[in-house]
DRENMAR-452951 format. One line per 5 residues: number of its first residue (from 1); their letters; for each residue x, y, z of N, C-alpha, C. Coordinates in steps of 0.001 Angstrom, whole numbers, plus 500000, padded with zeros to 6 digits. Example, Ala and Ser with C-alpha at 12.3 -4.5 7.8 and 13.67 -1.06 7.14 Angstrom:
<sites>
1 = AS = 513190 494310 507800 512300 495500 507800 513200 496700 507800; 512850 497750 507080 513670 498940 507140 512900 500030 507870 .
</sites>
This chain:
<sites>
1 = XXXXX = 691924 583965 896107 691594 585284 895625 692861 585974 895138; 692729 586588 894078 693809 587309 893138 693943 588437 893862; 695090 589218 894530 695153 590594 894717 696298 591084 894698; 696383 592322 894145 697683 592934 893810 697690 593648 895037; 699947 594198 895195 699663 594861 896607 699477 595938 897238 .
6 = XXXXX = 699017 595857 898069 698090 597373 899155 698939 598523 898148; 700164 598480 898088 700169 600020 897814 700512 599623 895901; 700228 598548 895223 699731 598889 894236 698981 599685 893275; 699289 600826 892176 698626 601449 891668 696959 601142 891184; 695759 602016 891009 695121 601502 890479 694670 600652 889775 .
11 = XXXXX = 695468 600662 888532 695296 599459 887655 695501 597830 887917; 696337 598147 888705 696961 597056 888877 696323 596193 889608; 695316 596922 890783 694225 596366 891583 692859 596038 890342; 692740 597134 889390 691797 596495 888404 692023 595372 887657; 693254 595748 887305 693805 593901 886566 693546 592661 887443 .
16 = XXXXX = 693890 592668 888326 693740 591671 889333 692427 591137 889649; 691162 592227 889620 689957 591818 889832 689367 591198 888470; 690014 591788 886970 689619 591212 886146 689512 590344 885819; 691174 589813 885712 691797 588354 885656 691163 587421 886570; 690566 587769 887956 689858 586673 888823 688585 586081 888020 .
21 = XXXXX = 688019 587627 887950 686659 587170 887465 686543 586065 885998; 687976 586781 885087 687414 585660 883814 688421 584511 884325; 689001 583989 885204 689326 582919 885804 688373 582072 886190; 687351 582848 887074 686453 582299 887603 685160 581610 886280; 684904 582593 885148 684283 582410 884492 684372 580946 883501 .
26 = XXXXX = 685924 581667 883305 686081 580146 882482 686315 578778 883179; 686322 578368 884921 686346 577180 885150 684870 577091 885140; 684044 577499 884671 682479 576911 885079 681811 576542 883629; 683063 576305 882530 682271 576166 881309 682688 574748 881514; 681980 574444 880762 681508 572966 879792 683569 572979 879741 .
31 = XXXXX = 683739 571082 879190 685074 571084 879284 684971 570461 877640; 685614 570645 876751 686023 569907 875744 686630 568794 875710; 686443 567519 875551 687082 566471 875465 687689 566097 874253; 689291 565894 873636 689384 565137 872632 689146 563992 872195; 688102 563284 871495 687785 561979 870692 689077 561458 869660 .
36 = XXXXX = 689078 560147 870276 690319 558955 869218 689250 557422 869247; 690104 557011 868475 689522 555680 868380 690338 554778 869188; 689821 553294 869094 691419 552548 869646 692535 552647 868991; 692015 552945 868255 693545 552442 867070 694290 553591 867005; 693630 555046 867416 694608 556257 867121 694728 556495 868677 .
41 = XXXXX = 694806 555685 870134 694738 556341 871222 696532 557406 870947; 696244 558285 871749 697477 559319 871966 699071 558519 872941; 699805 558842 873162 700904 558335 873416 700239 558380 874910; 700281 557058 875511 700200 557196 877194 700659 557638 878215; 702264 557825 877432 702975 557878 878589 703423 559849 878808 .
46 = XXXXX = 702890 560472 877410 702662 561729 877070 701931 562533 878073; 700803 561659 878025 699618 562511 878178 698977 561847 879904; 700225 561462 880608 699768 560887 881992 698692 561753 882704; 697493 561360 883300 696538 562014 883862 695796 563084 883196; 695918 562768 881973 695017 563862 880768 693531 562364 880809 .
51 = XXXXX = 692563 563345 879859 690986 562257 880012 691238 562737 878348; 690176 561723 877579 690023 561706 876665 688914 561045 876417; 688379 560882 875150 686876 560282 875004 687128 558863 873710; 687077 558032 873866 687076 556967 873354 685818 556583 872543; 685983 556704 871253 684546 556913 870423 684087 555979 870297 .
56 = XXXXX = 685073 554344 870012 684857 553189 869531 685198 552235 870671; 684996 552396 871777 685530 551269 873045 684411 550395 872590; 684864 549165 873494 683951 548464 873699 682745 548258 874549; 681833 548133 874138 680290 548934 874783 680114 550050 874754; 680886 550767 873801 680554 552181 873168 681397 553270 873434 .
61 = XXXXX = 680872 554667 873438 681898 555340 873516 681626 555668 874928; 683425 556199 875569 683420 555931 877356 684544 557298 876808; 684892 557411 878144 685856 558278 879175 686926 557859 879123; 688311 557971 879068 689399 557246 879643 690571 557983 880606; 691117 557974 880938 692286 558300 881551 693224 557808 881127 .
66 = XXXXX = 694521 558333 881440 695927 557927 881312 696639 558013 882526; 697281 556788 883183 698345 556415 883986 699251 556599 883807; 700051 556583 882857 700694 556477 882335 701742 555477 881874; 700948 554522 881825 701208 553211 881366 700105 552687 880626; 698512 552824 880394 697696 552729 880512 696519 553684 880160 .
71 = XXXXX = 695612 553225 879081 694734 554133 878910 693434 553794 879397; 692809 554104 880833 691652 553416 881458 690860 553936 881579; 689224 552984 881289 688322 553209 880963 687849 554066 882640; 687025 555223 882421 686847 555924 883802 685348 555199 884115; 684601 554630 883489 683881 553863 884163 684240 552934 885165 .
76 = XXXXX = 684734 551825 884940 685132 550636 885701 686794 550450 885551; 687999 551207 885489 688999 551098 885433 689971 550082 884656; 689175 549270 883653 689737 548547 882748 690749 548860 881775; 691353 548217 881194 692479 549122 880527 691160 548711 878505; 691626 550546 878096 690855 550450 877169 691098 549023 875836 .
81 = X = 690668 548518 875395 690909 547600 874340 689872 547866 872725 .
</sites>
């Protein structure tokens, strides 16, 4: 919980309740995933523990992760090909 302190001015206690609430708001949306192909995956070692969406894997389009060594499929942990 966000709170500004006890003898904080008004506002400052309103800011604080604001900022929670659209905190709160925006972790409950839908997440955007960026789509690549194999051939354009992003630098691995960049983007360690980022997800991404793999349009053209094999057996279709999947999930992946980054290890950072490694771009793996979040189904069954294969490395994407």
């Amino acid at each position: 919980m966000l709170m500004a302190d006890v003898n904080a001015p008004d506002w400052a206690h309103d800011l604080a309740r604001r900022v929670e609430s659209y905190v709160e708001d925006q972790l409950q949306q839908p997440v955007m995933v960026p789509t690549h192909t194999v051939a354009s995956l992003p630098s691995v070692s960049r983007w360690n523990n980022c997800t991404i969406k793999v349009s053209d894997e094999t057996g279709g389009a999947t999930l992946a992760v980054s290890n950072g060594t490694n771009w793996l499929r979040v189904s069954d942990g294969a490395v994407v090909s």
